[in-house]
C-alpha positions as CSV (number, residue, x, y, z in Angstrom):
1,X,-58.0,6.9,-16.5
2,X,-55.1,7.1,-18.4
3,X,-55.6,10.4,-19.9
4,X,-56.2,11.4,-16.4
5,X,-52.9,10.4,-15.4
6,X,-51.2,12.1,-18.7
7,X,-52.9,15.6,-17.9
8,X,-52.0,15.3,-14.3
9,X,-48.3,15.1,-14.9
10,X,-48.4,17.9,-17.5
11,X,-49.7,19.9,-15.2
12,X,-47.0,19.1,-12.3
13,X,-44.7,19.8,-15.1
14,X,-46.4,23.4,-15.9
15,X,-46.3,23.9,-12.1
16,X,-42.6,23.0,-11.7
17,X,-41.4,25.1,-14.5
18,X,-43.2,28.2,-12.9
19,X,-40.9,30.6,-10.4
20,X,-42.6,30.3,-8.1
21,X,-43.4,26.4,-9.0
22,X,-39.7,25.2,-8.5
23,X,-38.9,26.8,-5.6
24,X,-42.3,25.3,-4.2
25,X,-41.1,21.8,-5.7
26,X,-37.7,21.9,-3.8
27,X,-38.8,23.0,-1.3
28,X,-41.1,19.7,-1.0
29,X,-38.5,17.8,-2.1
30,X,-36.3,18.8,0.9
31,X,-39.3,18.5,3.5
32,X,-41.5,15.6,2.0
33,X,-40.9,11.8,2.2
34,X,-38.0,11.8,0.0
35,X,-35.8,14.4,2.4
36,X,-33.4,11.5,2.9
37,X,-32.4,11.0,-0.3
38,X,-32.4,15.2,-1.2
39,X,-29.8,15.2,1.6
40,X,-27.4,12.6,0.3
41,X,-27.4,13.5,-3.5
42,X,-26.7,16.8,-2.5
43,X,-23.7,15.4,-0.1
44,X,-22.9,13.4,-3.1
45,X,-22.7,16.1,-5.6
46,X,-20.8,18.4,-3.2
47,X,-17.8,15.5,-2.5
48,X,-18.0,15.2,-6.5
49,X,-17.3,19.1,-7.2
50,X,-14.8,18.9,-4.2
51,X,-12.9,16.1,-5.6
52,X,-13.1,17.9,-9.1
53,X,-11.5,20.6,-7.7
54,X,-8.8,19.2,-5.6
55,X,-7.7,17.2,-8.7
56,X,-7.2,20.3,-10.7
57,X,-5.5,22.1,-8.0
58,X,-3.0,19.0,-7.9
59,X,-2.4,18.6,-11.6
60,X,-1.9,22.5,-11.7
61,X,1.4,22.1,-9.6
62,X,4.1,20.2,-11.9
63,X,6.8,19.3,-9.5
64,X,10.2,20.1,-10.4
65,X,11.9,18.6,-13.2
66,X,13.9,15.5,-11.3
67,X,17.4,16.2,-12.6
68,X,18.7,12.5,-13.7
69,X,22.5,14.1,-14.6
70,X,25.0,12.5,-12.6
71,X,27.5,15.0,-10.8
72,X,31.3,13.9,-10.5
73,X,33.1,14.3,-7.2
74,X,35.8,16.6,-7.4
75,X,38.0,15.8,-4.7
76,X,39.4,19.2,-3.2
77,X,40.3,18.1,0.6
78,X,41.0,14.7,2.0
79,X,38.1,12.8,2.4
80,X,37.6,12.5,6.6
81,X,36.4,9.1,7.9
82,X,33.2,9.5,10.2
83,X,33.6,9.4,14.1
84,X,32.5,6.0,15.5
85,X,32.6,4.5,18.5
86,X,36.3,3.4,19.9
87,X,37.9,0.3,19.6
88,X,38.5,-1.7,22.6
89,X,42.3,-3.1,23.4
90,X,42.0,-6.4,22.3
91,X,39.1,-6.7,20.2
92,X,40.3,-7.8,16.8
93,X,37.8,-6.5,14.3
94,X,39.1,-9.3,11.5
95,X,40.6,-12.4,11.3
96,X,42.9,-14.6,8.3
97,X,40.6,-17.4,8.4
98,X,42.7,-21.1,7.3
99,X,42.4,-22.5,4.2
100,X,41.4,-26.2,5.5
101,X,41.0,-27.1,9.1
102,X,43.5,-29.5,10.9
103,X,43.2,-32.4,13.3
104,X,42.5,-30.2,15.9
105,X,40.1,-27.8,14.6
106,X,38.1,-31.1,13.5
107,X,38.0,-32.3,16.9
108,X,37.0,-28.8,18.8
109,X,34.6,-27.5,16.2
110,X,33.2,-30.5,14.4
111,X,30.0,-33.0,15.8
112,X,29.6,-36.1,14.3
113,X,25.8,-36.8,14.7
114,X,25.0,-40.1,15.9
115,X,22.8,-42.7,14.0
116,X,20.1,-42.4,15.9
117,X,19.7,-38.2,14.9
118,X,20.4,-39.1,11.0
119,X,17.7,-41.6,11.1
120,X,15.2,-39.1,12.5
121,X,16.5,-36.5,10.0
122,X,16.1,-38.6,7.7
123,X,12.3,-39.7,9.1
124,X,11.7,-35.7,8.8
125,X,12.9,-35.1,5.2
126,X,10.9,-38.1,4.2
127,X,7.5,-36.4,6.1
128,X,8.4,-33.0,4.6
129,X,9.1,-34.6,1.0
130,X,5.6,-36.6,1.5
131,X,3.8,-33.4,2.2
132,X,5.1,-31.4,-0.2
133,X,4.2,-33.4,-2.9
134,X,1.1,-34.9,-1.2
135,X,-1.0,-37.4,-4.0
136,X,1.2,-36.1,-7.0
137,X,1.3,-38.7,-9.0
């Protein structure tokens, strides 16, 4: 049986190394059970050569050399300030802020929270503190 199985395959092999013998073999190999998988490794092999040659199309183009040299302005003509949009009568643009606030600043700009919202703050900084740090020890 064995021996049967050897001569067999040798002479597939004499068959397939024929003219006429591997045309007949791809031929079967493109219209037999295994069509399916003729079809992809040939879809795989052209992607492959396609990729090869779009990679050495891309490393054939060396961009230009990026010129790192830095250029000093030469001021020749005064230097113009871009057009922007106008500026309103009255709108001041910037203020001279005081050093400290006084009495009356306090009073207009300044909440004093009550104890009732620094008790919850403090509630929620507790919760936050307790979460982050969870069963550290």
């Amino acid at each position: 049986m064995p021996g049967q199985i050897q001569e067999r395959m040798n002479q597939e092999m004499k068959a397939m190394l024929e003219k006429d013998g591997i045309l007949d073999t791809i031929k079967e190999f493109f219209t037999g059970e295994k069509k399916h998988i003729a079809w992809i490794s040939c879809a795989l092999i052209c992607m492959t050569c396609a990729a090869l040659v779009i990679f050495v199309v891309q490393k054939g183009k060396k961009p230009a050399a990026a010129q790192n040299r830095e250029r000093e302005l030469i001021v020749n003509q005064k230097l113009l300030v871009p057009d922007g949009p106008e500026v309103q009568k009255g709108y001041i643009t910037s203020r001279q802020s005081k050093p400290e606030w006084d009495d009356s600043d306090t009073e207009r700009w300044l909440t004093v929270p009550s104890k009732k919202e620094l008790t919850d703050l403090g509630r929620t900084n507790d919760q936050i503190i307790s979460d982050l740090t969870g069963a550290a020890p």
